[in-house]
N, C-alpha and C positions, 0 to 999 in steps of 0.2 A: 951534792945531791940536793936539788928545790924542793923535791917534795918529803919536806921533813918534819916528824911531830916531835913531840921532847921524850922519847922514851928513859932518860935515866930516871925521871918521877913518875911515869906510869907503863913499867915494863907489868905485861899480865900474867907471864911465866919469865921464870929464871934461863937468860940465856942457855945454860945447861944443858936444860931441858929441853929446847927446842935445836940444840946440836944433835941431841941422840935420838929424840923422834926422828929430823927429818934423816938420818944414816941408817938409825934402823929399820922404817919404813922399807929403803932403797933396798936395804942387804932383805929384810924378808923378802921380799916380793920379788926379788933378783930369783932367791933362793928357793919357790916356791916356783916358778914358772920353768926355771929351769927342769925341775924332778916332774913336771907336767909335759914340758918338750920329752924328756926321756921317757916317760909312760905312752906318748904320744907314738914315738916310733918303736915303741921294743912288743906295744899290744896294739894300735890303732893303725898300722903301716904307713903313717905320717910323718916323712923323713924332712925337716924343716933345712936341710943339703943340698934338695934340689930345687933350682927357684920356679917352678909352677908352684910348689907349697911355699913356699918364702914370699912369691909378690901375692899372689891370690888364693892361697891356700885350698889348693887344688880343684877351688870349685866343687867344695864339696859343703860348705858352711850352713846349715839349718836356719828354720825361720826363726828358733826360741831366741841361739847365738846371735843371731843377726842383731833382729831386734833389742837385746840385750847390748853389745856392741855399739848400733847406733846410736842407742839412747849416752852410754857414755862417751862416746864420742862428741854430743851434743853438749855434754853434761860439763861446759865451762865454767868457769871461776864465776862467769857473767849472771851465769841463771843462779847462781845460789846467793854471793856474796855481793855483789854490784847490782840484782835485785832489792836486796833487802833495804839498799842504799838511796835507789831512787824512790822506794816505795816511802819511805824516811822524807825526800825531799818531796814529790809530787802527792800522793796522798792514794788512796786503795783502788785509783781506776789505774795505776801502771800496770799492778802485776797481770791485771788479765792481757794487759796490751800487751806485756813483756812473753806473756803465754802465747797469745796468738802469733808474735812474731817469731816461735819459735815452731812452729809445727808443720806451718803450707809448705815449708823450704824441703822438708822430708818429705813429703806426699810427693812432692816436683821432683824428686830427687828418685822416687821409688819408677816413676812413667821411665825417666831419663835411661834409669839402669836396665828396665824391659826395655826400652829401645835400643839399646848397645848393647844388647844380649841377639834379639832380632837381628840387628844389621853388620856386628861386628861379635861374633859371639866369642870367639876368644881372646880379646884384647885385652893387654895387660896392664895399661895404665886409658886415662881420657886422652894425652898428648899422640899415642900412639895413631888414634882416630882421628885426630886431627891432621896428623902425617900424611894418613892413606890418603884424605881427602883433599891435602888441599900442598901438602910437597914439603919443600925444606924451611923453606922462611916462614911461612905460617909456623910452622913445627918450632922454630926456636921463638917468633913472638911470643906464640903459648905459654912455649916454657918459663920464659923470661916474666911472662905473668901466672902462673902455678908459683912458679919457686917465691913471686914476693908476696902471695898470698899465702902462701903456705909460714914461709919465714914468720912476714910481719905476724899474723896470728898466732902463730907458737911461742913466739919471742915476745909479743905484748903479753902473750898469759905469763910466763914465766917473771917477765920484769912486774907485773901487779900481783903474784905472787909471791916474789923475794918484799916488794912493801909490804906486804898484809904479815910476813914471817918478822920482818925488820918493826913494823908497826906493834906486834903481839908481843915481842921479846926483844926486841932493840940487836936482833943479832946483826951482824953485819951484811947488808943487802946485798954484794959480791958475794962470801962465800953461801950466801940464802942463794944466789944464783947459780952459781956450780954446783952444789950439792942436789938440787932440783931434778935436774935431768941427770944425773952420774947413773942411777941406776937403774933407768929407764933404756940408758945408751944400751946398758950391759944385755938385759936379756932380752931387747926389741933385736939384736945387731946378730945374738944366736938364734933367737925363736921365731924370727919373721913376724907375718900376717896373723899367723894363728895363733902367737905367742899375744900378739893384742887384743883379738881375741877374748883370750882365756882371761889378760887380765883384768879387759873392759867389763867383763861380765863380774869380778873380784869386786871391779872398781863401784860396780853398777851397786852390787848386793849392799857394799859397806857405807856406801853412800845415801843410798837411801835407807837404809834404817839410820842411820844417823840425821839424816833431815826429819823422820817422822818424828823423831825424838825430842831432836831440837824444838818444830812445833806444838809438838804436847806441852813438853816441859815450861817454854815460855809462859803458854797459856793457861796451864791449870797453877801455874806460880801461883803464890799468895799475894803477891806483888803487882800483878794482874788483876787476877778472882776472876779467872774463865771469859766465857765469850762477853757476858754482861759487863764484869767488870771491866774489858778493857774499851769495851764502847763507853762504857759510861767516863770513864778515864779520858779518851778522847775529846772528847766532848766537855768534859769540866777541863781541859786545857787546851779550849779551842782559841782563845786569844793571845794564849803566849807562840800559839801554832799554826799562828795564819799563813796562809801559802799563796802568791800572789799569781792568779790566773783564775786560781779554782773558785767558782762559784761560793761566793760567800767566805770566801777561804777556805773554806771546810775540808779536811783529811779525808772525810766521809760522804763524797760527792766523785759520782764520773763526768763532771763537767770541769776538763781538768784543762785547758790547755797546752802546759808544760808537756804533762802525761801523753798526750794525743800527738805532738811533733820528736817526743823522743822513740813513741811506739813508732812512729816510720821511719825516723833515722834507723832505728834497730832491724827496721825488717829489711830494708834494704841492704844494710850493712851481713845480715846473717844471709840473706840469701846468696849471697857474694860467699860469704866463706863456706856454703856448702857446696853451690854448685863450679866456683873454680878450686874447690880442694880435692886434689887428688886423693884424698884418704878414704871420700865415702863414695868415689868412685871403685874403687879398689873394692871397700866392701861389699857393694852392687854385683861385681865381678866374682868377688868369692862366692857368692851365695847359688844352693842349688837353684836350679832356674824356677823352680815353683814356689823358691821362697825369700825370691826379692820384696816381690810387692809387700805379702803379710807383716813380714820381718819389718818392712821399713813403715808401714801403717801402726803398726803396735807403737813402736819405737816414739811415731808421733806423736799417737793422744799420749802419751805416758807422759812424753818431758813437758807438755802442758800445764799440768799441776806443780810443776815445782817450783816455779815461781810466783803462779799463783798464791798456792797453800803457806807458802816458807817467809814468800816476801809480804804477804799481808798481814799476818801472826808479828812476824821480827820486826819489820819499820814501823808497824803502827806502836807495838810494845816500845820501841826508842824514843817515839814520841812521848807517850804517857811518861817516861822513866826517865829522859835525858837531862831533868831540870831538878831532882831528888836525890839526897847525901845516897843513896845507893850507886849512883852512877860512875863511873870511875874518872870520868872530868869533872866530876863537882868540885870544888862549885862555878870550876869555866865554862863554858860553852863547846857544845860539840861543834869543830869550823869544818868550814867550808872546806879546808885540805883533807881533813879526816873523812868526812863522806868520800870527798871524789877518792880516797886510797880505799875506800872500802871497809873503813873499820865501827861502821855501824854494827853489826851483826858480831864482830865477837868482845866488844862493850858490852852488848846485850846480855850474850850469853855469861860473861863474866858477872855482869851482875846479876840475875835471877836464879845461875846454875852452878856459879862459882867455879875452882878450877878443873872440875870434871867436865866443865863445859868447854873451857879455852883450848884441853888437851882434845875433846871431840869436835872441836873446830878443827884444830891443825888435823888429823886425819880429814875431814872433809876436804880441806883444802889443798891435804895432799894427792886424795885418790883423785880430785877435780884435775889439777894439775897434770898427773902422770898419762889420764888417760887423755888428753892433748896433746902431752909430749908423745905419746907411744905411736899415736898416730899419724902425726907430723912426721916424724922419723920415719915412716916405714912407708910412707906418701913421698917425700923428697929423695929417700933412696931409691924407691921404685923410676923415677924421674931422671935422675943421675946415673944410674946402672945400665938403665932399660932403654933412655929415652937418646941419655946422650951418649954413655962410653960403649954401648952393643951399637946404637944407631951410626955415629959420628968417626969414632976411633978405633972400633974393633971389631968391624960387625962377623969376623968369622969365632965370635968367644966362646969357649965352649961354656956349658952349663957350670962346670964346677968354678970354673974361671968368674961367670958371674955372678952366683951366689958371694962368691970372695970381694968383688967389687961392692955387690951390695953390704956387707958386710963394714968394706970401708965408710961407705960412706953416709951410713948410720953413725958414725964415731964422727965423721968431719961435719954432718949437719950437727949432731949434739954440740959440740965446741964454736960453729958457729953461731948459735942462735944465742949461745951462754951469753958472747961476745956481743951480739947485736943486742940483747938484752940489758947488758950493761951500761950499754951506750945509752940506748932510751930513756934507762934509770938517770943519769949525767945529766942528761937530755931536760929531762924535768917534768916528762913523759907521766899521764896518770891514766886512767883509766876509762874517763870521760873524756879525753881528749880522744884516747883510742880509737873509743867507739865512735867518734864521731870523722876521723879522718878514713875510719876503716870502708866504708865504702865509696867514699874517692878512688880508691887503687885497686880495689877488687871488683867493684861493677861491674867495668864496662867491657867485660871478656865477657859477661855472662849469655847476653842477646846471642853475639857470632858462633859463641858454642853449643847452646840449645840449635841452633837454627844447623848446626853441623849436623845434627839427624834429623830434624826434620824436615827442613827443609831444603831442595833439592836445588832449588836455584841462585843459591847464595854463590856468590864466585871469589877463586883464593883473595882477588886483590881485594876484595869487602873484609875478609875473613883476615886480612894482613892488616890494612888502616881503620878498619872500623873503631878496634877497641882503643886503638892508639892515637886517634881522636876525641874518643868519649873520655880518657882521664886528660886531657890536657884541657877538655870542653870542664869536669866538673872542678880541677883542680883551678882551675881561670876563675869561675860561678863560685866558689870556696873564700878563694883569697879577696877577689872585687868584690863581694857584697860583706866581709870583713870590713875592709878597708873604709870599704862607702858607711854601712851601720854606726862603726867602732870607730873610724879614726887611724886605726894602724895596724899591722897584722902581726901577731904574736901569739904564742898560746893561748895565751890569756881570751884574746878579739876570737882569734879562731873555738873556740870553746862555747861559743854560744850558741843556740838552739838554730838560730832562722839559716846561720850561712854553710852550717852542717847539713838541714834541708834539702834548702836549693841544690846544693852541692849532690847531694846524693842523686836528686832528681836525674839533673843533667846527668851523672857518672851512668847511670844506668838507662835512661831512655834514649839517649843522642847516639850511641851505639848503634841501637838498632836503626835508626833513619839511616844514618849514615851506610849500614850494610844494604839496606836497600836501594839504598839511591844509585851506590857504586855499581851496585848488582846489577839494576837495571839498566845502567851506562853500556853496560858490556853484555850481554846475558849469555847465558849459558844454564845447559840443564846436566848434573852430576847424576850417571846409572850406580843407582845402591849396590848391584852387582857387583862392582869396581874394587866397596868395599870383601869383598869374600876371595876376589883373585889376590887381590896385593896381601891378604892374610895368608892365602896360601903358601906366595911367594915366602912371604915373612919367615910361615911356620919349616919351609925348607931351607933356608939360607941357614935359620937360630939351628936346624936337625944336620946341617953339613960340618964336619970337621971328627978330630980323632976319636973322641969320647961320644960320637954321634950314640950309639946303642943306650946310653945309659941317660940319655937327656929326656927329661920330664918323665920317666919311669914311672914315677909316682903317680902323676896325674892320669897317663895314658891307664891306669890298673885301673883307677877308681872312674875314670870316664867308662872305661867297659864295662864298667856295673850300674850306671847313672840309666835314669831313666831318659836322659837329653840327646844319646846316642854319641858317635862319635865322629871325628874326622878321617874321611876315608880318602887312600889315595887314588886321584883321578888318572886317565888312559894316559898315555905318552902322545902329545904329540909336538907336533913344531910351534915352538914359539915364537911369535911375533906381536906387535904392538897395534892396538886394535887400534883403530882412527876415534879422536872423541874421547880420548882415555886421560885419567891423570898421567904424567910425566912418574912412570914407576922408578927412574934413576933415585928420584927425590924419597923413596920409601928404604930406602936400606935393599931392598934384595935385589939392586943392580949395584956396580959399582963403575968406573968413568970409562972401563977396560968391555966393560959390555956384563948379559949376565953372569949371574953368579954361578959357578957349579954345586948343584943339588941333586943330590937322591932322588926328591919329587921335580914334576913337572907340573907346570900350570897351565890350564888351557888357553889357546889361544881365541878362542871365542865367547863372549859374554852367554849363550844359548847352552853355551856344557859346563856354564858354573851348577854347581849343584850346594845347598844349604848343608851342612853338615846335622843340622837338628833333623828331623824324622816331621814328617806331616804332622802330627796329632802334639808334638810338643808346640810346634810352630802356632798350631791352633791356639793352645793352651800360652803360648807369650802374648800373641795380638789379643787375647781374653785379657788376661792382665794388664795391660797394656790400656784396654777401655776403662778399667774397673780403677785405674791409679789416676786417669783423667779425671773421670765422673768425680773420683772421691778428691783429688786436689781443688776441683771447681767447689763443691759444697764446701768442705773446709773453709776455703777462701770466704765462701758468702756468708759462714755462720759464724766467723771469729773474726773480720772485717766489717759486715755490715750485720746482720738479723740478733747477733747475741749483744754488742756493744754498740751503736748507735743509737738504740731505742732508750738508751740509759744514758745518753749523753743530753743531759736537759738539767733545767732549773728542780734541780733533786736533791736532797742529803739522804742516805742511807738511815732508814729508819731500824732501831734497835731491833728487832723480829728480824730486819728484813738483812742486815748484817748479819747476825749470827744463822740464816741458812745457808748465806753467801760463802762464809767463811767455813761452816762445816761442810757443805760440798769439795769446795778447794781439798780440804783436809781428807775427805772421803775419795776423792781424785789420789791422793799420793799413793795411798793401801792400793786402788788399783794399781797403780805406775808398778807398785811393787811386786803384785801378783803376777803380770804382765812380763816384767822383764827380768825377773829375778823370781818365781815360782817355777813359770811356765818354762820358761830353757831349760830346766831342772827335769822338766817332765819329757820336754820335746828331745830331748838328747840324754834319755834314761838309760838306752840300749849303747850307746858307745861307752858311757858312764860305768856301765855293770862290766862292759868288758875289760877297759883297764884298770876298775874294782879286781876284778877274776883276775885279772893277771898278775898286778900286783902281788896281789892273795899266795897265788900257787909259787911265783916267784919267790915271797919270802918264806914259804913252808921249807923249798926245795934248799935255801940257801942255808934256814936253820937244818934241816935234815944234814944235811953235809958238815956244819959246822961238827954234830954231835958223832958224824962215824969219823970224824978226821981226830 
């Protein structure tokens, strides 16, 4: 393993101790979500058995949940701990940059889910949509780049999580890696979508009160002396802290330039792992149709502040502290391997909070972890179940048949990512290297999959080589201007700021020229209608077979009570293949023999598709739909150009003008908190009380019994 620090002289807890947090962790929370699955079905009639509740949770998900959910889902090792890191190396204009790079992707992300609500309203993964539209090959390119977005992302957190466990207690970064996800596998594999859910919003609550903590505590230290004293501290060790780019050197300047080329490596990079990650499409899908947008707006401003507040508090505190016998490398130097693994931030904590503090790291860094694992899991199984073994190899499965595949293959993505994590760890693999290879390989899907709903004239063969040019285009921009800068290409070369850049650039804009070019080569215009026939088809192929009465049971209950309406079966008549159509063999509900046989019938005419949603919901999507634009474009303008550009000047942060800066950030996280861990609380009070009540009267009844038996 390269990237090694010397833990037998500065282990920060007793390996011991971090064998049976991270076990017990797994086994509570194993244990805890399971008697929440069972409350779930025996008072909330949410049977996590049938997969419309297992891939999307029956489409019944609230804004508070949502919101709560996305925000952990967001909520990686990156924004807390790999924050605090760069804010340590670049100085206090990162966090806001690390802030805004995390928030447009969600507002993008909320339009995305209203429009694949409008256009495909019952789809069970993004792949699927990309099937109806564009046939088989496009269908596995997708997948072929979902599943290595999905992997790589899951599997880099896991591998910079077993360092920071390996770095904190010297335990062995293997078993730091298998223990990780063991009990993530266990209750994501019985409780599906809604079992993450339940635990993101767990993950959300523990999480952030342990980050507010973290920042108080740092700063009302006495080691500190509050807002003053750590500016003043800065400041009186501003020449052992000089930082090369930033104006003057100064910690305490947004004239940063390091700061400013990793805020767009990052933004690029995240906007890739949300919109090719099937997991917050999924949750799009789960969500009642009125409470995508909110859900995923909250969700926004909230994870904003956590980098902000967390990473300006903790890197600048590492500054002030890194060079004084309290520090725990004293009297070495904090290197260059230690930043890039991320063990700024619990140095810190170990020195100002001591081991109360290293033991509320590792929870942080657990809950960060799991809710990554849980959702990668239940994103890659929906993919594997849904996308390929019902698409490809079984399309006549019945329900229970696929639940059981999903099932599987939650256990065989855990095992493999352990593995692929492994490897990376060997590899030499850190965390800055991640981030910066991470949008080479997730970009360049991104253009051709927005453009799958909005735009009508994109054609399969753009849709097939577009993205699969645009990573060979930034991958080539990557290594040559390595090579050219550096001299040679190696982690090491590749690790620099400018050929991460370039590289991203290319991964993500050559994409889209290229779908247009090709597009235009050939043109063609796709009827959105198209999408609503071949779901039909879909929804009677997946309703054909022995156990047909009992498939999606669930869903169909709570559809009939939804305010979105439901799907209704259209007239019989003869089918045939309208001219101008995608090739339906390509979608699963033909097969080489001709069609399928089904219950339902799909019409043969584009003019008697009919929307399954009701007029006035439809209204009420294309409303949202305006209001998630509107709000993605200001976002963009005020946390890209009007909030941070006007501060990019020959500045140092003047003591008054630091300590408002800072208690805003600080005043931003008590929001985050209210937001996604009060409010769910409140927005989901009445399902709450009812499997309260039933709990209740169930143990009355079972004591009552004990005592006449």
């Amino acid at each position: 393993m390269s990237n090694t620090i010397d833990t037998t002289k500065l282990a920060l807890i007793p390996q011991g101790a971090a064998y049976g947090l991270l076990i017990g962790l797994g086994v509570l929370f194993c244990g805890v979500i399971l008697v929440a699955i069972r409350v779930q079905k025996a008072y909330l009639s949410e049977d996590s058995g049938k997969s419309e509740m297992f891939m999307v949770a029956n489409r019944s998900v609230g804004t508070g949940l949502t919101a709560s959910a996305v925000f952990s889902s967001w909520m990686w090792i990156n924004e807390t701990v790999l924050a605090a890191a760069m804010t340590y190396r670049y100085g206090i204009a990162l966090p806001l940059w690390w802030g805004s790079g995390l928030c447009f992707q969600i507002v993008l992300m909320a339009a995305l889910g209203v429009m694949s609500k409008i256009r495909v309203p019952y789809a069970h993964t993004l792949l699927e949509i990309v099937r109806m539209r564009y046939g088989r090959i496009a269908h596995l390119t997708f997948i072929g780049l979902n599943l290595v977005n999905n992997v790589f992302g899951c599997a880099s957190m896991i591998m910079t999580g077993s360092q920071l466990i390996y770095g904190v207690s010297g335990m062995n970064f293997v078993a730091a890696t298998i223990l990780i996800p063991l009990g993530v596998v266990l209750y994501t594999a019985v409780g599906g979508l809604k079992a993450t859910f339940l635990t993101d919003f767990l993950h959300t609550a523990i999480a952030l009160i342990l980050i507010i903590y973290f920042t108080l505590a740092v700063l009302t230290n006495s080691q500190i002396g509050g807002l003053s004293g750590l500016y003043d501290k800065v400041v009186a060790t501003a020449s052992d802290n000089y930082v090369s780019g930033n104006y003057e050197g100064s910690l305490l300047t947004f004239k940063s330039k390091g700061a400013i080329i990793w805020g767009l490596i990052l933004k690029f990079g995240n906007l890739a792992l949300v919109v090719m990650d099937t997991a917050f499409w999924q949750k799009s899908f789960a969500t009642e149709v009125r409470a995508t947008v909110p859900g995923y707006i909250i969700a926004a401003l909230a994870v904003f502040g956590i980098p902000w507040g967390l990473g300006t508090v903790i890197g600048l505190a590492t500054r002030a502290i890194h060079n004084t016998p309290i520090f725990p490398t004293y009297p070495g130097p904090l290197t260059a391997t230690e930043v890039n693994m991320g063990m700024v931030m619990p140095y810190t904590l170990k020195a100002l909070i001591g081991d109360g503090g290293i033991i509320g790291f590792f929870f942080l860094l657990f809950m960060a972890l799991t809710s990554t694992v849980s959702s990668s899991l239940i994103a890659v199984s929906s993919i594997l179940s849904y996308d390929v073994y019902k698409t490809y190899l079984n399309p006549k499965v019945t329900d229970k048949s696929l639940v059981r595949v999903s099932h599987l293959t939650v256990v065989i993505h855990g095992v493999f990512i352990t593995g692929i994590s492994i490897a990376m760890n060997y590899g030499g693999a850190n965390m800055t290297w991640i981030n910066y290879l991470r949008p080479v390989i997730s970009c360049p899907g991104i253009v051709p999959l927005v453009l799958t709903l909005f735009w009508s004239r994109q054609t399969r063969l753009a849709a097939i080589v577009a993205p699969i040019l645009g990573f060979f285009t930034g991958l080539a921009v990557w290594l040559a201007t390595a090579k050219s800068m550096y001299g040679a290409i190696n982690i090491g070369t590749t690790s620099n700021e400018y050929p991460a850049l370039y590289a991203a650039i290319a991964s993500f804009f050559s994409p889209g020229l290229y779908s247009v070019v090709l597009s235009l080569y050939k043109p063609y215009k796709f009827d959105w209608r198209e999408f609503l026939r071949i779901e039909l088809a879909d929804e009677a192929q997946l309703h054909a077979g022995s156990d047909m009465s009992t498939l999606n049971e669930s869903s169909e209950q709570d559809q009939s009570s939804s305010e979105a309406g439901s799907l209704k079966p259209v007239p019989e008549k003869k089918q045939s293949e309208p001219p101008n159509t995608i090739d339906l063999e390509d979608t699963g509900a033909f097969n080489e023999k001709g069609p399928v046989s089904t219950p339902l019938t799909v019409p043969a005419s584009l003019d008697d598709i009919q929307h399954p949603f009701d007029q006035e919901t439809l209204k009420d999507l294309h409303r949202w739909l305006k209001v998630a634009s509107i709000l993605f474009v200001v976002v963009v303008l005020i946390t890209f150009v009007a909030w941070p550009l006007p501060l990019y000047r020959d500045y140092v942060f003047t003591k008054s003008f630091f300590s408002g800066w800072t208690t805003v950030a600080i005043i931003w996280q008590f929001g985050a908190f209210g937001a996604v861990v009060i409010f769910p609380l409140y927005d989901g009070r009445h399902a709450i009380a009812r499997g309260a009540t039933g709990v209740w009267k169930s143990s009355l009844e079972y004591f009552k019994r004990g005592k006449l038996s």
